[in-house]
N, C-alpha and C positions, 0 to 999 in steps of 0.2 A: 859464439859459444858452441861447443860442440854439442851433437846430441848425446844423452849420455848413453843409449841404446847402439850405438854405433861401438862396434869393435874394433879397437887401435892396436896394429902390428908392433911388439914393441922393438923387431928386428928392426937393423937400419936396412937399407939401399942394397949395400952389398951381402948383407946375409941373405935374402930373399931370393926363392926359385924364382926362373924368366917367365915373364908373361907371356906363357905360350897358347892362353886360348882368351877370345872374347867374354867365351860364356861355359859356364861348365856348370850342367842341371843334373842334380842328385834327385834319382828316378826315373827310370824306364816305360812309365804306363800309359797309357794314352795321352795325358797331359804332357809330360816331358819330353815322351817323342812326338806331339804334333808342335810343342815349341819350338826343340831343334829345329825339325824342317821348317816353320815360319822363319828361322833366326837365318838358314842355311841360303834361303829362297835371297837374301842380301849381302851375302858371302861369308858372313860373320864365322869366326871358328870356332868349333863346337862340340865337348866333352860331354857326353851322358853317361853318370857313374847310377851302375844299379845295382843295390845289395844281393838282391838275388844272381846265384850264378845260373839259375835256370829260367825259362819264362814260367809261369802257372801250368798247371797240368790240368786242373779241373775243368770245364768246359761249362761256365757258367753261361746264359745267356742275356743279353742284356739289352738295351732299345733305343737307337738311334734317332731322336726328336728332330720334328720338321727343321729346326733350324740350325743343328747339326748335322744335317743329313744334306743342305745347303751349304754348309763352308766344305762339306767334302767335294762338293760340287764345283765350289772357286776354286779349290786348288788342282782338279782333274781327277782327282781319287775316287768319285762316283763310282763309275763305271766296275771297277775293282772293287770295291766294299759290296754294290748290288750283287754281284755274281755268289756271294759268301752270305747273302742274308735277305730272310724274309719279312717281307712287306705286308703289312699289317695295316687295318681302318685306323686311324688320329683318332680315337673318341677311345672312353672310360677309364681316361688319366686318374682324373681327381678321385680320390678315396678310393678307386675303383667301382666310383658309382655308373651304371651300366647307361650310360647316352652316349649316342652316336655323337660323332664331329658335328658341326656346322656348315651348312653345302656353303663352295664361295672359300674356302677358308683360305687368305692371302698367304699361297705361295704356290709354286710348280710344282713342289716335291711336299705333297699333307698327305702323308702318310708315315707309322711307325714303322723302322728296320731293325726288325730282331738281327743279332748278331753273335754267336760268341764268343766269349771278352778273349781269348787267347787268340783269337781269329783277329777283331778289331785292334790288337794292343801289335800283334805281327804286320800288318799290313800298312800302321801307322810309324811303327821303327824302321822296317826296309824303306819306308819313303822316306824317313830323316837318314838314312844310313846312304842314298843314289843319289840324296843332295848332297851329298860329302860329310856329316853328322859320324864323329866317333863316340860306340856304345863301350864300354868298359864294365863287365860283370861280375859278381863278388868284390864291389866296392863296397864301401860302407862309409858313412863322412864318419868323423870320430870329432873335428874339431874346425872351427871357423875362426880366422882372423880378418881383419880388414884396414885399409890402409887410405891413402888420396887416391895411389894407383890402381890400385885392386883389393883382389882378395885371395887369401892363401885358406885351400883346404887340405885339414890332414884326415888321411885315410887311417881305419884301422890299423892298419901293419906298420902304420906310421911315416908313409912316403907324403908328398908335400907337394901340391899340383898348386900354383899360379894361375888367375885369372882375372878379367875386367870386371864381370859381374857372377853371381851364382845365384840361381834358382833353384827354393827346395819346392822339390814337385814327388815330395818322399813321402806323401800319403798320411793319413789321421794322425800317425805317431810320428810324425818327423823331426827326425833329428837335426834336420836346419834351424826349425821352428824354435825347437826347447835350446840350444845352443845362443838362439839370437835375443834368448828371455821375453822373445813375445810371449803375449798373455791370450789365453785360448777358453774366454770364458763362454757357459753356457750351461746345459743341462743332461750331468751324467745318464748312463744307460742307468734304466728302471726295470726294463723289460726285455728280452733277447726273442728272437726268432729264430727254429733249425730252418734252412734250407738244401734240399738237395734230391739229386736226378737218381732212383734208383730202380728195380722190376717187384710187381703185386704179386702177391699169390691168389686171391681173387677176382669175380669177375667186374668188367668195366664196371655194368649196369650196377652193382651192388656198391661200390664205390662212389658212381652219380648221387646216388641217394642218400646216401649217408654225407656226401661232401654237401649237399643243398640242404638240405635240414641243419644242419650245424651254420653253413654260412648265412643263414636268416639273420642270426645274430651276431659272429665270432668271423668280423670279414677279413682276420689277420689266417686263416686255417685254407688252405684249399690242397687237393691232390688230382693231377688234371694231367692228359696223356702231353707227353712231350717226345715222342716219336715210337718208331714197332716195338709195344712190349715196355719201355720205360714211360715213369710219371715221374712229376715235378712234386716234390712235397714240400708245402711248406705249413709250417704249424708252432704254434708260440708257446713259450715259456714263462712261468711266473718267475721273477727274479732273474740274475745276473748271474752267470759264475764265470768263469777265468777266459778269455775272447780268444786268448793265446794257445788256448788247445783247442783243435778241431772236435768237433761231436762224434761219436761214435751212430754205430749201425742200430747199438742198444739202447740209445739215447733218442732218437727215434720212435722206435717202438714203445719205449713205456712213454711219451710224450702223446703219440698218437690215441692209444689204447686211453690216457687221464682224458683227451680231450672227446676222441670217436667213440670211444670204448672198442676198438679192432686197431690193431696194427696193421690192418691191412695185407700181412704177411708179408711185408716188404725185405728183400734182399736183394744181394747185388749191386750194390750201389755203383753209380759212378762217380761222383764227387759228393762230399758234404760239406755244410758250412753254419757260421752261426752267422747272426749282427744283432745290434744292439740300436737302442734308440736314443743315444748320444747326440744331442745338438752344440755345436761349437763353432762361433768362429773367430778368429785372428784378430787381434786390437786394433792392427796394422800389416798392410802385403809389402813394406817397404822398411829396411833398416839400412841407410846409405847404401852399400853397393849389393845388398842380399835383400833377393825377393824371394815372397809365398803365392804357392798358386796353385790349383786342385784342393784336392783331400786338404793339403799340408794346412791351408787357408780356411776351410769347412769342411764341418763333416753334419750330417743329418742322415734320416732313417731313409732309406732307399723308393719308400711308398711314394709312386708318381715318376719312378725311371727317373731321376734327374741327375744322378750323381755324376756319373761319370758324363755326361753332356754338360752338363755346368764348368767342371774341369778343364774339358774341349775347348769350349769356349772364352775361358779365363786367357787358355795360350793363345788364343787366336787375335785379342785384344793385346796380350801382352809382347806377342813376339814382333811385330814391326816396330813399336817405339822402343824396345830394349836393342831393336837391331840399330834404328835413328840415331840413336844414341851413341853406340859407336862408329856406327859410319863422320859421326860427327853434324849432321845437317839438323839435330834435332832441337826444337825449338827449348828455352832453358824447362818446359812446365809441360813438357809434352810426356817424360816418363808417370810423372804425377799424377797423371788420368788414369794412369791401370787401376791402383788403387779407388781412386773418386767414380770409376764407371763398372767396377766391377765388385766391391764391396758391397754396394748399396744391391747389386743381383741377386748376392749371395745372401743376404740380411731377408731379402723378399723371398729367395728359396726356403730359407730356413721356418721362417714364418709360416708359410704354406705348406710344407710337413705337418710342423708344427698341429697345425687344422686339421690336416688330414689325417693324421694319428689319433687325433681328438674322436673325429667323424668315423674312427674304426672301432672303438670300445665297442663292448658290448652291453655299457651300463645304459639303463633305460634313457636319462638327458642327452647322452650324445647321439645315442640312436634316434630319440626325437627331431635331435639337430638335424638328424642325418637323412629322416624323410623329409622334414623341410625343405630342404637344399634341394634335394631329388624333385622335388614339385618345382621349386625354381628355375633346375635349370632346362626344363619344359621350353621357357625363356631363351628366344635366340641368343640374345644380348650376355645374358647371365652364364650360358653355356658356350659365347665366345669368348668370353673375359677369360674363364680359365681355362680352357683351352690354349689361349695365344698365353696366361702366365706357364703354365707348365712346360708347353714347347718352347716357350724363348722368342716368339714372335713378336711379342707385345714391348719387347724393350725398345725403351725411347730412351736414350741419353741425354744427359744437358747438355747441349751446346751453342746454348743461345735460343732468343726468343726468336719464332719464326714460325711455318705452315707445320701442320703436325709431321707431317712426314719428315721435317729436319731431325734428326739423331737416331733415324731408326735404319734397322736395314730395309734395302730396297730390293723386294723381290726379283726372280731370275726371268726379266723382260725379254719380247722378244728385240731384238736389235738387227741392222743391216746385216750385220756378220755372225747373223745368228744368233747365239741365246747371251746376256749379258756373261752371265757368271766365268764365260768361254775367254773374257777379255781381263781376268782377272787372275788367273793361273802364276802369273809370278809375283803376284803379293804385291803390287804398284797400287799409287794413288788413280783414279779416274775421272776426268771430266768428260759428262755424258753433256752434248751441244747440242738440242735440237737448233738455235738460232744460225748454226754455221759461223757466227763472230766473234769468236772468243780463241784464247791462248792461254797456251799453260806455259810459255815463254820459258823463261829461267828453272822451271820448274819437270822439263821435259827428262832429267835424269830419273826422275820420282813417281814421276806423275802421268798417265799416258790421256789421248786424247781421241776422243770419237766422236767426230759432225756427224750427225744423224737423224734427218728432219721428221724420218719417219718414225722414231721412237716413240713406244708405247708407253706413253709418261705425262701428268697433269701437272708439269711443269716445265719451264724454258730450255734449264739447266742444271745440272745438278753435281753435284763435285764429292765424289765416293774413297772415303777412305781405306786403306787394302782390305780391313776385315768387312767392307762393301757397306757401313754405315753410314749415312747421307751427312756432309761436315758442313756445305754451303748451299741453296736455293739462291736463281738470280740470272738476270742477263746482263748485268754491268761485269765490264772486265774492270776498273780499277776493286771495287768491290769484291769480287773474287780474287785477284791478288791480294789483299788484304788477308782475304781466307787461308789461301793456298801458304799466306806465311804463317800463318795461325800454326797447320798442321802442320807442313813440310819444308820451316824453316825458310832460312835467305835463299834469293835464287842464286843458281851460278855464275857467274861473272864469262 
């Protein structure tokens, strides 16, 4: 029976445009150009339609989490992202309660990378664009259909593009989403936040004071220098109004003035913005040949940096089995994991907003909460918990019972040939061998292999999926072939 979610083309064979691409992803932002490049890294051919005909203008800044700051590091793009962004202590994620990181904290790279977003969102398209990734601007989807073969997208203007799968990576409002009649339940905006970079007319010191008396209580308000001459203001709003119109310079001011009693004298802006405290996620990231993933998937209140790393992240899971899948070697239940290992992320992100929004009122119960917690996380333990939930350290996958380290990633070791994450660059499977007896046999298209007795590892061997998540534990080779067909299908003949 069919699904009744599934959209059925009702042209035949020969009326339908050719399938001239594998994958064609509506959305250009960090999520949909780090898909392309994961999709591009297995030659898969690759359309990225983005409504906008321009990139963003504003120059938001935004925070690269330990464990995003890692897969930039598998794929080589470290080095380029560091040179465009500063490096910041891991510690006063949560609510922005002020405690430092935890020493020790498992990884090479514990530290946050500010960046800004037109900075990160460019650095990650010219990489899908030098792995062969076409961008196509002033697209708009208008309409989805879907078939055995593919899927036909129509664009505004009405032209009609062909492809094997489509990814909407078209952000909160996606027009993939609402086209595919997924349901996006959750919890409307109640409350809105302005944010935005503009110049004071008075001095710092008087500013300090008045921004730390107010934040005793009201930890959604602060104005704090963000480079010679500009500050970063951000300052909340009772109620909702229209998200689709930018805030004005005036909207500001009498904001500022209800909360500080001073505007501050602020002009000049350089960018402004609102957001809202919108929780939502997706019933489902899968309607036969159309997936959701980013924004399109979830949306939550931005407190704790996670958004757009969560996004990151989604492609980085998603883009090697959607690439498997058309190379063909993909196991029948291998696309099926996107959804089962990355909804349950995003349900636990949302959650932890959630808290955290809680933890920011300024009614006396939450604030109670809120020095509770403070006194806890005092607590190594209680202050690595969330720490590793807000960076993305802490994910463990299901993939079967076994040592805790099975489904989680494995940090950037050292190895013979240097740093692990160095052997990971084109998106391949990995078996890491300290015993030297093992083969990845049939599986050497996919899969690459490093004897290495001297590995820094408290285990035999370990067998790393491209997005470097641990899939098998073990020194038996029939055992591990078993695995290796788990993820990466039959071997070659």
């Amino acid at each position: 029976m069919d699904d009744p979610g599934v959209l059925r083309s009702p042209a035949s064979g020969a009326d339908r445009a050719p399938l001239v691409f594998d994958v064609i992803i509506a959305g250009c932002g960090p999520t949909g150009a780090m898909l392309a490049a994961e999709l591009r890294l297995h030659d898969a051919r690759v359309l990225v339609l983005e409504k906008d005909t321009e990139p963003p203008s504003f120059v938001r800044i935004v925070g690269l989490h330990v464990r995003s700051i890692e897969l930039m590091a598998m794929r080589g793009l470290l080095e380029r992202v560091l040179e465009h962004g500063r490096q910041r202590p891991a510690g006063g994620f949560f609510a922005a309660i002020a405690k430092p990181a935890p020493e020790g904290l498992d990884s090479a790279h514990a530290y946050l990378l500010g960046i800004p977003q037109p900075v990160i969102n460019h650095l990650l398209e010219e990489h899908a664009i030098a792995l062969g990734a076409q961008v196509r601007r002033g697209c708009a989807v208008a309409g989805v259909e879907q078939d055995d073969e593919g899927v036909t997208v129509e664009l505004a203007d009405g032209e009609q593009l062909r492809s094997r799968y489509l990814v909407g990576c078209d952000g909160g409002r996606s027009a993939v989403r609402k086209l595919l009649g997924v349901g996006f339940p959750g919890e409307p905006s109640q409350t809105e936040t302005l944010m935005g970079e503009m110049e004071v007319g008075v001095p710092q010191e008087e500013i300090a004071a008045t921004v730390t008396e107010i934040g005793e209580t009201n930890r959604r308000f602060w104005v704090r220098p963000a480079g010679v001459g500009v500050y970063q203001v951000v300052v909340p709003v009772a109620g909702v109004s229209d998200r689709a119109e930018p805030p004005t310079l005036e909207d500001f001011r009498r904001q500022l003035r209800t909360i500080a009693g001073t505007d501050f004298g602020v002009h000049s802006p350089r960018w402004m913005s609102r957001f809202g405290d919108a929780t939502r996620l997706a019933d489902r990231y899968r309607v036969g040949r159309v997936l959701l993933a980013g924004d399109a998937a979830h949306i939550h209140p931005p407190i704790g940096g996670q958004g757009l790393n969560l996004g990151v992240q989604d492609a980085f899971n998603l883009g090697w089995k959607l690439a498997a899948q058309i190379r063909g070697w993909a196991p029948e239940t291998l696309l099926d994991t996107y959804q089962a290992e990355r909804r349950p992320v995003a349900a636990d992100v949302l959650d932890n907003t959630r808290a955290q929004m809680e933890l920011m009122s300024p009614e006396p119960g939450p604030q109670a909460v809120r020095r509770l917690l403070t006194e806890l996380m005092d607590f190594d333990e209680v202050n690595r918990y969330l720490i590793e939930k807000i960076t993305a350290i802490g994910i463990r996958y299901d993939v079967g019972d076994g040592p805790d380290l099975l489904g989680r990633r494995l940090r950037d070791i050292d190895v013979e040939e240097g740093h692990l994450y160095q052997l990971l660059h084109r998106g391949r499977g990995l078996l890491l061998d300290r015993t030297g007896r093992l083969t990845v046999g049939g599986w050497s298209d996919r899969v690459d292999h490093l004897a290495d007795p001297t590995a820094v590892l408290d285990a035999p061997c370990v067998l790393l999926r491209p997005d470097g998540h641990v899939a098998w534990i073990g020194d038996d080779q029939q055992d591990l072939d078993d695995h290796l067909s788990r993820w990466f299908g039959e071997p070659a003949t």
